[in-house]
N, C-alpha and C positions, 0 to 999 in steps of 0.2 A: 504494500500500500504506500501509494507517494504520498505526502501531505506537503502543507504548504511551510514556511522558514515559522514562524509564529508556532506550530504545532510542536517545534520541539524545543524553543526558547520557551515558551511560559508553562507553568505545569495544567498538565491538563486538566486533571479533575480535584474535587471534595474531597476530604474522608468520608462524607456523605456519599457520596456518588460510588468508592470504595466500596462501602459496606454494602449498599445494593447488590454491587456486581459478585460482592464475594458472597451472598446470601442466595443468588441465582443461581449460581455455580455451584456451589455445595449439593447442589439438588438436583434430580436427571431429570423432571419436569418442572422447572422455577416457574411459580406462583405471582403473577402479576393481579393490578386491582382490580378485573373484570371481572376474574378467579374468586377471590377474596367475597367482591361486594355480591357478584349475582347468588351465589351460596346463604350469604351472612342476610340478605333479603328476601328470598324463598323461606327461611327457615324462621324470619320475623312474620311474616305473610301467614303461615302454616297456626305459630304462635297466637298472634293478633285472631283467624279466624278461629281457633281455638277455643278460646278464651271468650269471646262472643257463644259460643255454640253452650260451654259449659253454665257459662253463666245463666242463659235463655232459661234452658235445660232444669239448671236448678230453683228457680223461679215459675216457672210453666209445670214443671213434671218433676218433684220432690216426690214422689212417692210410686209412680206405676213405672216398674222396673220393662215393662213390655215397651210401654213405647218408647222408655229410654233405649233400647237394643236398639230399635226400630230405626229411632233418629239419628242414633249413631252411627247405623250401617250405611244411612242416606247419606247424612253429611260426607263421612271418608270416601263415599263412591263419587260425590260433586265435587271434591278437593282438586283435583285434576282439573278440570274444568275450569275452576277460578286461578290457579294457578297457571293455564294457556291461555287465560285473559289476561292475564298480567303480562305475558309475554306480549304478547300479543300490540297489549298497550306500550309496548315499551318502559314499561316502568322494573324491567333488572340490567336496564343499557345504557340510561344515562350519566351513570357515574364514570361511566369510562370514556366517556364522547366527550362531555363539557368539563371543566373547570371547575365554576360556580354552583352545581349539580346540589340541590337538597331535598328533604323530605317536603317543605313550603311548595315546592315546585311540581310536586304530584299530586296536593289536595283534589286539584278540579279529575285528573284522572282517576285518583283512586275513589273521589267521590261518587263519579259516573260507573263505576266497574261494580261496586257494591250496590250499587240500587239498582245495575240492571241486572246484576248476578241473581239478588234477591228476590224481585219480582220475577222471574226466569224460574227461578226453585219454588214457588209460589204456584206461579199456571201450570208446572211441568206435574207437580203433585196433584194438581186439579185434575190435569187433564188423566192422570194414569190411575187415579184413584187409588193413592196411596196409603192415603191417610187425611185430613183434615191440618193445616198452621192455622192455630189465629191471630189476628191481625196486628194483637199485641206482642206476641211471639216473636213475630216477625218485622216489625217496627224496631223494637229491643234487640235481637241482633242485626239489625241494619245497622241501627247507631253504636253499639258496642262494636261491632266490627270495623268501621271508618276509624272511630279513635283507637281499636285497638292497635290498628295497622299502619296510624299514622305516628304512635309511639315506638310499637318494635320496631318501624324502621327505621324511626331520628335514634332509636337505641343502638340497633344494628351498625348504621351509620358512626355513632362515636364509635364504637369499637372498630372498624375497621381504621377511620382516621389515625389509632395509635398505634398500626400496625407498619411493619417496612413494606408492607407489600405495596400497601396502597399509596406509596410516592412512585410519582412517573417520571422517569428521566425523561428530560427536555432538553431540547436544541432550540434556539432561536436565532432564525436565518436574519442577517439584517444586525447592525451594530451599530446605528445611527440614533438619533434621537428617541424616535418612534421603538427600535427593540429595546432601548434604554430603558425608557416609559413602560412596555411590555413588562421587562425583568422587573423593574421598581414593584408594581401589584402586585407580581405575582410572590415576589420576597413577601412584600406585606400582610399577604393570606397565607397563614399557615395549612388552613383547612382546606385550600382547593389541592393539597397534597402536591405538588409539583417542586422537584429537584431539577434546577437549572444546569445541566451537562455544562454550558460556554454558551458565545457565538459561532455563528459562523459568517463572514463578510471578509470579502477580498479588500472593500476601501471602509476600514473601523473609522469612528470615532473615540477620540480620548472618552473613556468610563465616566460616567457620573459618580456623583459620590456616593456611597454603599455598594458600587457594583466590583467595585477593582476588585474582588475574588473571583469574578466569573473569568474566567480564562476564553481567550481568543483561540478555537479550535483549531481555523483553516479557513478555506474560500468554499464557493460552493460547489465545485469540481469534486469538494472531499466529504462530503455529507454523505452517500449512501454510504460509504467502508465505515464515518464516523457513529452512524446510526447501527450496523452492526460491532461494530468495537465498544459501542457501550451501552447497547441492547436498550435502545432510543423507542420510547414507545409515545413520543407526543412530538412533533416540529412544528414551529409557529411562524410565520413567513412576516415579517413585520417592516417591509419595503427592503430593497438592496439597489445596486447599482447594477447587479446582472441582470442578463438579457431574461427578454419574456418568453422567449422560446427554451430556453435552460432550464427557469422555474415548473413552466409546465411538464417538463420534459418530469424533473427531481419528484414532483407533486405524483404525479401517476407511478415512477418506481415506488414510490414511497407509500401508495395507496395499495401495491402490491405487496409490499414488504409487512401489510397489515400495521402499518401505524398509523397514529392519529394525527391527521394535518388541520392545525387552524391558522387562519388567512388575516389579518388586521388589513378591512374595506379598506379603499380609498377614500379620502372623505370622512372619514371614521369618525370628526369631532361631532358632527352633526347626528351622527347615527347612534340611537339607545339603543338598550336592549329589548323594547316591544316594536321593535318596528316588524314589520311585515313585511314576507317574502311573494312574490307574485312571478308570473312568469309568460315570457312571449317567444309563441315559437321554443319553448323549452330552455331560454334564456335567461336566467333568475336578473330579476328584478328587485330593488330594494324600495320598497314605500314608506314616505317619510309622510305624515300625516300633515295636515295644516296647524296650524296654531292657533290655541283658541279653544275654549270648551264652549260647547254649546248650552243654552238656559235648562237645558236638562238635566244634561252632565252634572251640573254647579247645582241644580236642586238634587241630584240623590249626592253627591258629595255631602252637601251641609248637612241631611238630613240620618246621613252614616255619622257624621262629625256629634251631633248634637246629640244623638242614641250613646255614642261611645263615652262622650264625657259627661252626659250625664250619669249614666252608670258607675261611671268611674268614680264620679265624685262621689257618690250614696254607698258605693260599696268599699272604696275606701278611706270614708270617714274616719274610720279606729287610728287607720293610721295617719294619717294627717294631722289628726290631734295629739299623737304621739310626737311626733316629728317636730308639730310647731313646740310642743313643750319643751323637750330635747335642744332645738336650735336656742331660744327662750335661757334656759339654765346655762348653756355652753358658754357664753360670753355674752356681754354687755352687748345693745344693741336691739332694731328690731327684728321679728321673727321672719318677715320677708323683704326681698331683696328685688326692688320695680328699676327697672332699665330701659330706654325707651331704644324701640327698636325701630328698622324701615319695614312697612305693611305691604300690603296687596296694593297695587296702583299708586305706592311712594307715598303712601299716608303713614305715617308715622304712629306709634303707639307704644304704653307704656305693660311690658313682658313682665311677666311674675316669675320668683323661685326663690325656693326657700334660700333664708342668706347662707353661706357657708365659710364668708369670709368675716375679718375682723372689720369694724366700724372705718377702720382708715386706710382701708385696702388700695383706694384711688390715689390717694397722697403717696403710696408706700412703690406705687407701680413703675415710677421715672427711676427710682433705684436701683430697680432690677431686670430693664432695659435688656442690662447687656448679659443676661440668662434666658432670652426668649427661644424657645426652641426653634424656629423660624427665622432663619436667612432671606437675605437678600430681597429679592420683591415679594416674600412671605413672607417678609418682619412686619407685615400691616395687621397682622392677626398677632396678638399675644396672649403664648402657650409656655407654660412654664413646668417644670419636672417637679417634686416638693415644693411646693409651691410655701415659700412660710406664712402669708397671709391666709389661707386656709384653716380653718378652726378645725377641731379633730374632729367633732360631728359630721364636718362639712367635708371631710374626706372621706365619710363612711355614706356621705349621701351622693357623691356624686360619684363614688366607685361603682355604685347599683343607680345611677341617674335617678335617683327619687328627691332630688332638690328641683328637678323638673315637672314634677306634678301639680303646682298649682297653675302650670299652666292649661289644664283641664281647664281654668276659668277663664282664662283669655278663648278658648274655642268655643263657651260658652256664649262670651258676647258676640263673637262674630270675628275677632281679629287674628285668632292662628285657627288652623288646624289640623286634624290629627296628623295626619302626613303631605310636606308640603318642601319650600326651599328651606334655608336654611337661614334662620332668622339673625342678618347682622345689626350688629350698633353702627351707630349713624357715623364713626372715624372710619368704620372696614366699605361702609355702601356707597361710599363717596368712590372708590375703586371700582365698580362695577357700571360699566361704561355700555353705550353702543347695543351692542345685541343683545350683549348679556344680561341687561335688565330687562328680558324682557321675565326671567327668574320671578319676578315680581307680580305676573297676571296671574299668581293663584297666593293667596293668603300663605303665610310661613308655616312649619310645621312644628307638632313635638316631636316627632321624627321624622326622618326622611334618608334619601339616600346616602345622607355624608356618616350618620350615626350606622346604617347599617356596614358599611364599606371602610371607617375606619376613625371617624369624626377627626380627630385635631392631628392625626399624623394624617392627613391631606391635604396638600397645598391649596394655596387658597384659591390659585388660578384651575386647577380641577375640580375644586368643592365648585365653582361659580357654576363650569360645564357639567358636574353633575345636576344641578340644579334645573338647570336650561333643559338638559335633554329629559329630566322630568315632567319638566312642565310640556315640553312638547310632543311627548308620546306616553301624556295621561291613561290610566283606566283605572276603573276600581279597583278590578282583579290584583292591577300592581299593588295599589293602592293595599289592601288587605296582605298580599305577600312581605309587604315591607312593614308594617306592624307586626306581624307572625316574626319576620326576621330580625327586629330589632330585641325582642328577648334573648336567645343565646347572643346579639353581637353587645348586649348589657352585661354579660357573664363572662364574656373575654374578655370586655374591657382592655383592648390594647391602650384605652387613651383617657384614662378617665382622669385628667389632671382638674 
């Protein structure tokens, strides 16, 4: 194998990267994440419907051991069945395709597969005269089965997460800005499990900063021998300066070779992740939606918004009066902390949250300037490590983000809601120029994309385009996935300064 002069001045790989290959070899059929996940899901699936059946079971038929036989022998004989729905659905494939892959992202699937599973075993019994379900029976494991199966799987799922198998050696074609950009997320997510092999690119760019470990492989002349030398099961094509007949060329050995290739669009700032694929002539198409929510949209928003925080507040009342008591005894001061932020349409408004800092926080903040976690054109945001103006309460509330719950009341009167951009003070939104306000036509969030994806370790010129391609490729659906998703991204807490 030739390689390129770069391949044998820099070291090539991790101890990371290392222990992978020494943990495949050890073994005559090494274990990759498909392996791992399609298994550790089947057998969540098998659980969850389980667990529905027993339960039903024991509630319906506590005592006539006949038709408990009966049901039994039904259920194991359907198990088949619902488990080549799942296949079917693709719901044991996409942990090994995507990245960002989670249990949030099959609700609507596995939602649709149990209700039609169920009504299916409903008429099929009807029709064969089997036996008699009633409606209750059947209702009760419809719903115990969705949530069973939407637990074993996030269960399932952590456990593979800690496992070697389930990191994918990665190549990234392109060593320019853009793979730069690439590497930076993907270091940032530990959970979408990907070990960065290098680059590959015949004309690099000097590394940004956190990248100088990734070793510069080769050009792309050396990629397929590089993909078998270090049993590369993911390449992400992230612009280069070779030719496009080359690329296609690598793309198809590469689709042979059974690995997984993803492509970063041209255009790509503009482009979220709901956008829509369409196709002419067998030609994919990318549809970018107009901008703008329609008077509908914006009425079942609010009226999702106004359900969720009123809930919220009545149910947890206990603790909110805990908490203001707690903030209260911690230090001199008052219990909440009003900051006036920029609103929907640049109306301005004054944000709630419990205080967590000391009374003279703002006097205390030109001193320590020069500890802002954020350089250069991202010193307009200030993010601090230990922050000592933080009262000790106030780091046990913003480690679990519950200094952010009264803003339940600002969604109340109309000025945030549940999921939206991301609500700056009036020194950061003065930076928010040109297109980018356009972040602004939908009211701010208590969460939103920048919390689920990584809040304050994101620069501030990404957190703006996350925002933007929020707002402009709205839906509920997101809208509820990104609530669902900001609970575990509350538990990792990469950032809760």
């Amino acid at each position: 194998m030739t390689l390129h002069e770069p391949l044998i001045r820099v070291p090539l790989v991790d101890d990371r990267t290392l222990e992978i290959l020494a943990r495949r070899r050890s073994v005559e059929s090494p274990r990759r994440r498909g392996w791992v996940v399609r298994r550790m899901l089947l057998l969540a699936d098998l659980v969850g419907l389980s667990f529905a059946f027993v339960v039903a079971e024991a509630i319906f038929n506590p005592a006539s051991s006949g038709e408990l036989l009966r049901d039994t022998a039904l259920f194991l004989l359907a198990l088949p069945s619902w488990v080549i729905g799942a296949k079917v659905g693709r719901l044991y494939d996409g942990d090994e395709e995507r990245t960002d892959h989670s249990t949030v992202d099959e609700l609507v699937a596995v939602f649709n597969l149990i209700t039609l599973g169920t009504w299916v075993s409903f008429v099929a019994l009807h029709v064969m005269r089997v036996g008699t379900l009633p409606v209750g029976k059947l209702v009760l494991f419809w719903a115990l089965s969705i949530a069973g199966i939407v637990m074993t799987r996030a269960a399932a799922r952590g456990y593979c997460r800690r496992q070697i198998e389930y990191l994918q050696n990665t190549i990234i074609v392109g060593a320019g800005d853009v793979g730069h950009l690439v590497a930076r997320k993907m270091l940032q997510h530990k959970e979408y499990g990907i070990n960065i092999v290098g680059f590959v690119d015949a004309s690099p760019r000097a590394p940004k900063s956190g990248l100088e470990h990734i070793p510069l492989l080769g050009a792309l002349d050396d990629l397929t021998a590089l993909v078998a030398l270090f049993d590369v099961e993911r390449v992400v094509f992230a612009f280069s300066n070779d030719s496009h007949i080359d690329m296609l060329r690598l793309i198809r050995e590469l689709k042979d070779q059974n690995v997984q290739v993803d492509i970063v669009p041209r255009l790509f700032e503009v482009i979220g992740p709901n956008v829509g694929v369409h196709h002419v002539e067998g030609m994919a198409l990318i549809g970018l939606p107009a901008l703008g929510l329609s008077r509908s949209s914006k009425l079942l928003k609010r009226i999702v918004d106004l359900s969720f925080a009123t809930f919220g507040l009545i149910a947890l009342s206990p603790l909110l009066l805990a908490i203001a008591v707690a903030v209260r005894r911690s230090s001199p001061g008052p219990v909440f902390f009003k900051q006036v932020r920029m609103g929907e349409g640049d109306r301005p408004f004054e944000m709630l949250k419990f205080r967590t800092m000391v009374v003279e926080a703002e006097d205390m903040k030109a001193d320590l300037l020069y500890f802002n976690k954020h350089r250069g054109a991202d010193a307009r945001m200030f993010k601090m490590a230990n922050d000592p103006r933080i009262t000790r309460i106030g780091r046990l509330l913003r480690r679990y983000s519950l200094d952010e719950l009264p803003q339940l009341y600002n969604v109340l009167r109309g000025e945030m809601s549940m999921v939206g951009p991301r609500p700056l003070i009036l020194d950061e939104d003065r930076f928010v120029r040109a297109w980018a306000r356009e972040r602004l036509s939908l009211k701010p969030g208590v969460t939103g994309p920048w919390q689920v994806l990584g809040a304050s370790e994101i620069p501030f010129e990404e957190m703006v385009k996350l925002d933007y391609l929020y707002v402009t490729g709205w839906s509920l659906v997101n809208d509820l996935k990104l609530v669902l998703r900001t609970i575990p991204a509350i538990f990792r807490s990469r950032s809760a300064y």
